[in-house]
N, C-alpha and C positions, 0 to 999 in steps of 0.2 A: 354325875356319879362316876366313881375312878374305878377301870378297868383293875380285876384282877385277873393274873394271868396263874395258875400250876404249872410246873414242872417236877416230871416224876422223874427218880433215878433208882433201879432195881438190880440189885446184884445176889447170885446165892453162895452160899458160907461152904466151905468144904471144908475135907481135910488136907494138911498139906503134901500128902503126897498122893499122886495119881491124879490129878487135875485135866478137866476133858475142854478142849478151845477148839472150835471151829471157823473155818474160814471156806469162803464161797468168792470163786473168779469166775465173772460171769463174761466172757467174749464174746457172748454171740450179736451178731451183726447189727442186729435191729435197736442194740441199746446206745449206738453210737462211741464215735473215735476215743471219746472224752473220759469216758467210763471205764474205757477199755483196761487200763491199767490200777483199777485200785478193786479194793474186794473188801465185801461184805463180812463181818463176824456176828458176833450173838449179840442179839436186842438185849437179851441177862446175863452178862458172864458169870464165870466160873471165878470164884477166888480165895482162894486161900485164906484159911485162919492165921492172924497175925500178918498177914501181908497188906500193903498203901495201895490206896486206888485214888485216882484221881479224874476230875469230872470237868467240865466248862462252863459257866455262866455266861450269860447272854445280858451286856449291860445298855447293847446299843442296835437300834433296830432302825427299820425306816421312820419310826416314829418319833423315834429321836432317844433320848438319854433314860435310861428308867433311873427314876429317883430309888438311891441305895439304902436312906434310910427305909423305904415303905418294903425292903425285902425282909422276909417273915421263914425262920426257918421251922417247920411241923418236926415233932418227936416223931424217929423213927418206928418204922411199921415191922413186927415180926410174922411171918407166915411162911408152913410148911410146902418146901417144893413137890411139886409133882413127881408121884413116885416114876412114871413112863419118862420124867427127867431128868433125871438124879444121875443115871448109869449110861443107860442107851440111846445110842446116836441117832436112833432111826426112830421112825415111827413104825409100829405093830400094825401088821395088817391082821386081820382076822381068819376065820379059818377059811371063810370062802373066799380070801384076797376081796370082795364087794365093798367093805365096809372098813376103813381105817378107825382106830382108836383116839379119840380129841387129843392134842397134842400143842401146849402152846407155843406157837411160830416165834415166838422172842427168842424161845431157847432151843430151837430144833430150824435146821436149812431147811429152806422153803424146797427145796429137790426133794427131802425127804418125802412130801404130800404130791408133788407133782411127777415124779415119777413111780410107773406102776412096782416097776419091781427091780432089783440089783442081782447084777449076772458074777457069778465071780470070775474073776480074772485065770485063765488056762493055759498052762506053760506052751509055748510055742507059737501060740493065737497071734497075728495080727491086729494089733488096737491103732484104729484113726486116733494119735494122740498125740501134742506140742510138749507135753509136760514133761522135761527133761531128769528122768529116774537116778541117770550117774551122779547130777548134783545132787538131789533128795539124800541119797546113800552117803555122803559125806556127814550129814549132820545129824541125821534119823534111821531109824531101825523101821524097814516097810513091812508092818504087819499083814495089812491085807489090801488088793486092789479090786475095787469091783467097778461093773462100768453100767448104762442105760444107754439104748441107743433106739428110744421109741420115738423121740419127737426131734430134740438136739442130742448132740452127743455127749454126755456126763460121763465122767469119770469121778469117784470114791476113793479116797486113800486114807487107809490108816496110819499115822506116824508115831514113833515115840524116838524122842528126843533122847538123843544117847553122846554127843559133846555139845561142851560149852564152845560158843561162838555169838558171833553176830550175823544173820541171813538179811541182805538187800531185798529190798521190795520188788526186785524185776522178776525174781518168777513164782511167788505168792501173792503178789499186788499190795502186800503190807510186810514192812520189816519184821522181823523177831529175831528177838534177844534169847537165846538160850543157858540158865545161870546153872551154876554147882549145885546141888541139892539145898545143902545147909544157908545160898543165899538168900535173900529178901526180894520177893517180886514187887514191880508195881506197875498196876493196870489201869486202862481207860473204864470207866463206866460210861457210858452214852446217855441223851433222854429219852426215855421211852417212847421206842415208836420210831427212832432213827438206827439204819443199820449202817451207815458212814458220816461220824463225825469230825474230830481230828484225825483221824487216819493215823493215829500215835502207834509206834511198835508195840508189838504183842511180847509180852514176858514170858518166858517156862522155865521148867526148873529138869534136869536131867530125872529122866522117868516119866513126864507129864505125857499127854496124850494129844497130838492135833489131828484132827479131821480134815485134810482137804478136798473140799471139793471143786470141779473144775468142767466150763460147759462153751460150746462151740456150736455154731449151726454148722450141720452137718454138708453142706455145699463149701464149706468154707476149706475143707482139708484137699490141701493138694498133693499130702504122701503119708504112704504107713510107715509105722517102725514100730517093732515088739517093743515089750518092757520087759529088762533084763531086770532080775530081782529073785 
């Protein structure tokens, strides 16, 4: 009897402007040298109406060649996003902070759940932090900086994309492309259940919204420096 294998690919429908992408650079020690440099985005992205996405198939495995006639493509599936997803970046905690609100992890950083709570950033405060703020400010408008520093050290940043350019992958851990408003984006979809696949740059459009967020074990900082902003 012949193996069937699924492969899901989920993405949600927005509008084209104001589009919310996140990215997560996780440094801390324990995940090894290898890792160090590449970062996590959303299990569902965000993608604009009218805009290409583009996805990977898998035609060669240890098992050898999947035969291309037996691939079967299913009529697409419609279903309404989660309203705690659609807008906000975090997950809701309740009134007694005890209890978070279900939140599906595709579409929300896994920080959101694991840490208790975001401290906002205080002018003049000393933050344990590598993430170089002068360059951000070339490319983005920094709305808001928050930090956690219960277990590793997180930092939160909100960005909007305010020039067109191209950002190297050395201090997001994944490129991005930043277009004119009126251009055409085109984004990775992943398979579900993968937070790094090709590692393909990330698209925005001037006005879009990136979330970064950014973690370190806290033994690992050898100096402070404010964040001017």
């Amino acid at each position: 009897m012949k193996e069937l294998h699924k492969v899901v690919y989920k993405f949600d429908s927005t509008k084209r402007e104001g589009k919310l992408v996140w990215i997560y650079k996780n440094e801390c020690k324990h995940h090894g040298a290898l890792e160090k440099h590449k970062a996590m985005t959303q299990g569902i992205p965000q993608i604009a109406v009218n805009d290409n996405i583009e996805f990977a198939m898998t035609f060669y495995t240890a098992k050898g060649l999947a035969d291309l006639h037996s691939i079967k493509w299913l009529p697409p599936i419609l279903e309404s996003t989660p309203l705690n997803c659609k807008t906000k970046p975090r997950i809701e905690l309740e009134e007694d902070k005890a209890k978070k609100v279900f939140s599906d992890l595709s579409r929300v950083c896994e920080l959101e759940d694991s840490e208790a709570e975001w401290l906002d950033f205080v002018v003049d405060r000393q933050l344990k932090t590598v993430v170089n703020f002068r360059k951000i400010r070339k490319w983005f408008r920094i709305e808001r900086v928050e930090y956690s520093d219960a277990s590793n050290y997180a930092v939160k940043i909100q960005l909007r994309a305010r020039k067109k350019c191209r950002v190297t992958s050395r201090l997001f851990g994944i490129g991005i492309n930043i277009l004119n408003k009126g251009e055409e984006c085109t984004n990775e979809v992943k398979k579900l259940g993968l937070w790094i696949e090709r590692n393909s740059d990330i698209e925005l459009r001037i006005g879009d919204l990136l979330i970064f967020y950014y973690s370190k074990s806290l033994d690992e900082y050898s100096e402070f420096q404010s964040i001017p902003y």
